[in-house]
N, CA and C of each residue as an Amber inpcrd file, in Angstrom:
protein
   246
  90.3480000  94.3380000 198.1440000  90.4390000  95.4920000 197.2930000
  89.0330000  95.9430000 196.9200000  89.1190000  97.0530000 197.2670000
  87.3940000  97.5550000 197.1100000  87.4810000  98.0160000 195.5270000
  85.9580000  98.1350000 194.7090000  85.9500000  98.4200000 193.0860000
  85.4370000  99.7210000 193.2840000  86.2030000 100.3300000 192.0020000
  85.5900000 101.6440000 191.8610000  84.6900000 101.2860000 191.3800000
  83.2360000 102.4750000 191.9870000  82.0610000 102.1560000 191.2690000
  81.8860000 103.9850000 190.4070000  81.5270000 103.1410000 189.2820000
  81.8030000 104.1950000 187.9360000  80.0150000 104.2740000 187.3670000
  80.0910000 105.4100000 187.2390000  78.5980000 106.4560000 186.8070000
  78.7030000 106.5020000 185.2640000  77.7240000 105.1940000 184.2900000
  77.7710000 105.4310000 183.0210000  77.1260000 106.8730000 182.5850000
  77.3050000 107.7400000 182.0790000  76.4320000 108.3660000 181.5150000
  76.4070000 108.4270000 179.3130000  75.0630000 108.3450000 178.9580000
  74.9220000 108.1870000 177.6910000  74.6320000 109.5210000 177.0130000
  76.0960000 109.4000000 176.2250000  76.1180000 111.0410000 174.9660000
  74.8000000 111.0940000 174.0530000  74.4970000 109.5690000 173.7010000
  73.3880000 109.8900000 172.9370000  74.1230000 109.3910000 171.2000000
  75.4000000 109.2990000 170.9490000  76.2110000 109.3820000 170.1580000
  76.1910000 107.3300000 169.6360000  75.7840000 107.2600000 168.2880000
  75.4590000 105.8510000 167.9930000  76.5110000 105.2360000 167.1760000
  77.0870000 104.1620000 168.0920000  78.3080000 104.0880000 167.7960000
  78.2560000 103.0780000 166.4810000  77.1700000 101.9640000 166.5630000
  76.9310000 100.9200000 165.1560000  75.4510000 101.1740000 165.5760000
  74.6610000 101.7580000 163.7290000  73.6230000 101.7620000 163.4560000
  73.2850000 100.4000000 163.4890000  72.0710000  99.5970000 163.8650000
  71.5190000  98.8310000 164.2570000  69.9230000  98.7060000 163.0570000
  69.7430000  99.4340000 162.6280000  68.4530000 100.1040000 162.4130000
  68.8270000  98.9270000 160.5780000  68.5680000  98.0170000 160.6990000
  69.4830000  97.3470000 159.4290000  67.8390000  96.8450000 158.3040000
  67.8030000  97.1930000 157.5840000  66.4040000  96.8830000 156.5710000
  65.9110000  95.3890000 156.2860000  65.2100000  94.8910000 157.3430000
  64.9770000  93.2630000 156.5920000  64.4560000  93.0660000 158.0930000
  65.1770000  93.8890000 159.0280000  65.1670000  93.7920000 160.5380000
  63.8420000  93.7020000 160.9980000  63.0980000  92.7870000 161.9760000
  61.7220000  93.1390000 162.6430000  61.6180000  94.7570000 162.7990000
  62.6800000  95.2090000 163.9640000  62.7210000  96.4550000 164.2430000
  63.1790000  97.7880000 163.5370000  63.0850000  97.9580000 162.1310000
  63.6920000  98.3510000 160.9570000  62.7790000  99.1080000 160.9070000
  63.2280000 100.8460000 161.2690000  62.1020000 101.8650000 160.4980000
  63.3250000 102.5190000 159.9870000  62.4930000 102.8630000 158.6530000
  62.9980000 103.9090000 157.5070000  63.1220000 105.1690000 158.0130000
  62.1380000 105.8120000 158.7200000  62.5090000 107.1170000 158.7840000
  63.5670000 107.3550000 159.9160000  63.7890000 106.8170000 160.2350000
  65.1670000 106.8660000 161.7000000  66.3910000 106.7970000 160.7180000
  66.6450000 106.5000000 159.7640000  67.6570000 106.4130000 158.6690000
  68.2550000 107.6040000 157.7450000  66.8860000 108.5840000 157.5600000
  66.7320000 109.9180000 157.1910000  68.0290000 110.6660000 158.4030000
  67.9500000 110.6220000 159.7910000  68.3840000 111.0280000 160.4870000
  70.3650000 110.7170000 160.6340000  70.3940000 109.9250000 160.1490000
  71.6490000 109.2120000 159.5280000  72.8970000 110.1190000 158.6360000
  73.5020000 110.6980000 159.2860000  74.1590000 111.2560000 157.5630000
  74.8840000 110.0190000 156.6140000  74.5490000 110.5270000 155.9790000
  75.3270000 108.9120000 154.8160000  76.7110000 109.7890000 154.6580000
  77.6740000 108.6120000 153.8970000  79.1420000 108.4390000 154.2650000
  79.4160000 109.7450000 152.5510000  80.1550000 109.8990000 152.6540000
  81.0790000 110.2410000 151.4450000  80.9350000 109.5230000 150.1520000
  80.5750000 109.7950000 148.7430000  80.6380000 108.9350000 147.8860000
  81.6060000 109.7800000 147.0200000  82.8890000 109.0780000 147.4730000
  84.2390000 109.3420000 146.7500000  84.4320000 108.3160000 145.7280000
  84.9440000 109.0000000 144.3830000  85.1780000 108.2220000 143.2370000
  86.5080000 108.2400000 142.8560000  87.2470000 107.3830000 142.8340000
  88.7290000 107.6590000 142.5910000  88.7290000 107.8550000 141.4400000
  90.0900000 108.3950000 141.1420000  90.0060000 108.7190000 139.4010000
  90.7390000 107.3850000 138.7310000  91.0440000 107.6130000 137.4010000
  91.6640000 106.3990000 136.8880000  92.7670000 106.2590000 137.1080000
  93.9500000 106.6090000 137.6020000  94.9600000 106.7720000 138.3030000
  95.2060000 106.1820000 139.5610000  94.0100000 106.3610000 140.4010000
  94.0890000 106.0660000 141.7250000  93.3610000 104.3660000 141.3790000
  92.9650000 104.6240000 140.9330000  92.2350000 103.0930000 140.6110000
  93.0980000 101.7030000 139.9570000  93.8730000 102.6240000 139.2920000
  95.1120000 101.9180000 138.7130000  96.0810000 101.4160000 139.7940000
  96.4450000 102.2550000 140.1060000  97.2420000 102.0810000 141.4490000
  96.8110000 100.6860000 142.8220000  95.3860000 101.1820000 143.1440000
  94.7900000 100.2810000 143.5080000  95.0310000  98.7790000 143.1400000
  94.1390000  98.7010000 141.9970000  94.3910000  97.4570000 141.1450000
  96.0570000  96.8990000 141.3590000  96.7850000  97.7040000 140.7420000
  97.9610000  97.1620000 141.1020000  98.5820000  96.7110000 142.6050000
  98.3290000  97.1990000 143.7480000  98.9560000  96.6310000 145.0640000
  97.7860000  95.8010000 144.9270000  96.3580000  95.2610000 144.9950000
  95.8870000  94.0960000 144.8930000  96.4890000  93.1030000 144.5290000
  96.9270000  92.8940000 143.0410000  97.6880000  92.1000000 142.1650000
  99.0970000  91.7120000 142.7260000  99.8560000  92.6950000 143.6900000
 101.4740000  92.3590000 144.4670000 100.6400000  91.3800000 145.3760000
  99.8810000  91.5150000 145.7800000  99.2610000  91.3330000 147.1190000
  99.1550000  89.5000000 146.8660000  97.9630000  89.8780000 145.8450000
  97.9600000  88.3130000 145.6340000  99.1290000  87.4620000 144.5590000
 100.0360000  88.1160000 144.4560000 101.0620000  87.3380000 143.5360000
 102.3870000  86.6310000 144.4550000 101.6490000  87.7510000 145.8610000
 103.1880000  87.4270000 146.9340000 102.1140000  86.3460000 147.8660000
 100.8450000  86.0950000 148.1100000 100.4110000  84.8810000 148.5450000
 100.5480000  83.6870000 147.3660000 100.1270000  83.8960000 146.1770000
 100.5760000  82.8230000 145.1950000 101.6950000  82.6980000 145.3540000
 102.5110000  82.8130000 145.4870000 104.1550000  82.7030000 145.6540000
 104.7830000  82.1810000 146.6450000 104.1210000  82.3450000 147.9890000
 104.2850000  81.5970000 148.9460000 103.7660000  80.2300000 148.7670000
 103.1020000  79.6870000 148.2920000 102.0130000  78.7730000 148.0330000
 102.7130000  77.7010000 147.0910000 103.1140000  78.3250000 146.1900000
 103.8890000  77.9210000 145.1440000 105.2070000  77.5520000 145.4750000
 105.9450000  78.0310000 146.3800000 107.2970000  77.8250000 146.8230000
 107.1590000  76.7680000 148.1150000 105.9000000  76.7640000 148.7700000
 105.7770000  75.6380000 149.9280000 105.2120000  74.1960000 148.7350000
 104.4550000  74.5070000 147.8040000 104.5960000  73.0360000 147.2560000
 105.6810000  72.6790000 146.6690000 106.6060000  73.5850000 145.8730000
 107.5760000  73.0450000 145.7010000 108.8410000  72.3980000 146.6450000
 109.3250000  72.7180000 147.7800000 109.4710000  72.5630000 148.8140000
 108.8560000  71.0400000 149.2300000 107.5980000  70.7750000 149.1390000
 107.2400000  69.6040000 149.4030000 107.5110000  68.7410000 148.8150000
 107.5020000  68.9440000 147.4320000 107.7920000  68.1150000 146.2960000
 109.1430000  67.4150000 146.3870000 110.4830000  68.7320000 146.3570000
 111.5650000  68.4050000 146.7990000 111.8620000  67.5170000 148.1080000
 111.5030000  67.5110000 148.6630000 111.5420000  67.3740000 150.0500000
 110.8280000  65.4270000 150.2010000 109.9540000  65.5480000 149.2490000
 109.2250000  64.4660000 149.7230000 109.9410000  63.3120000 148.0700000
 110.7970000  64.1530000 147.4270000 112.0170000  63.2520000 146.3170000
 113.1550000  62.8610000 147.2130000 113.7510000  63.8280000 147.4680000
 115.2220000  63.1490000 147.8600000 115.0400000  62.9580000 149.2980000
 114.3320000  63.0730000 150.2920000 114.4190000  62.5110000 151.7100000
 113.4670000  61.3540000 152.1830000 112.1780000  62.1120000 152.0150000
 110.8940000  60.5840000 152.4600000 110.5940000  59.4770000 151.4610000
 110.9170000  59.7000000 150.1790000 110.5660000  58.8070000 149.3960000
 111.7920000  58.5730000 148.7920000 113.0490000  58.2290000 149.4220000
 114.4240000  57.7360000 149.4360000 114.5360000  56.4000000 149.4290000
């Protein structure tokens, strides 16, 4: 089976900035050239909200956690330590 042979060509388009501050190769002014991201502020509402599916989030891993030790507990009363 013969390979297709494929012609990279480069957009020029930077897919992960590299250019990271601490870096040997770290210039500042190549950063200027950068658009920076969005600085969106949620309101207190949205933040609330937030906060709250965090808190399901980690109450349904505590919960799992909590129901496998108990489980063990049970488990290790009336069967292995019979």
């Amino acid at each position: 089976m013969k390979k297709k042979k494929t012609t990279y060509v480069d957009d020029g388009r930077t897919i992960a900035n590299m250019n990271v501050e601490g870096m040997p190769w770290y210039h500042p002014e190549k950063d200027e050239k950068v658009p920076k991201t969005s600085s969106y502020e949620p309101d207190a509402k949205e933040t609330l909200a937030i906060m709250g599916g965090i808190l399901k989030a980690a109450m349904l891993v505590a919960g799992i956690f909590v129901l496998a030790f108990t489980g063990f507990i049970l488990f290790s009363y009336f069967v292995w330590l019979k």
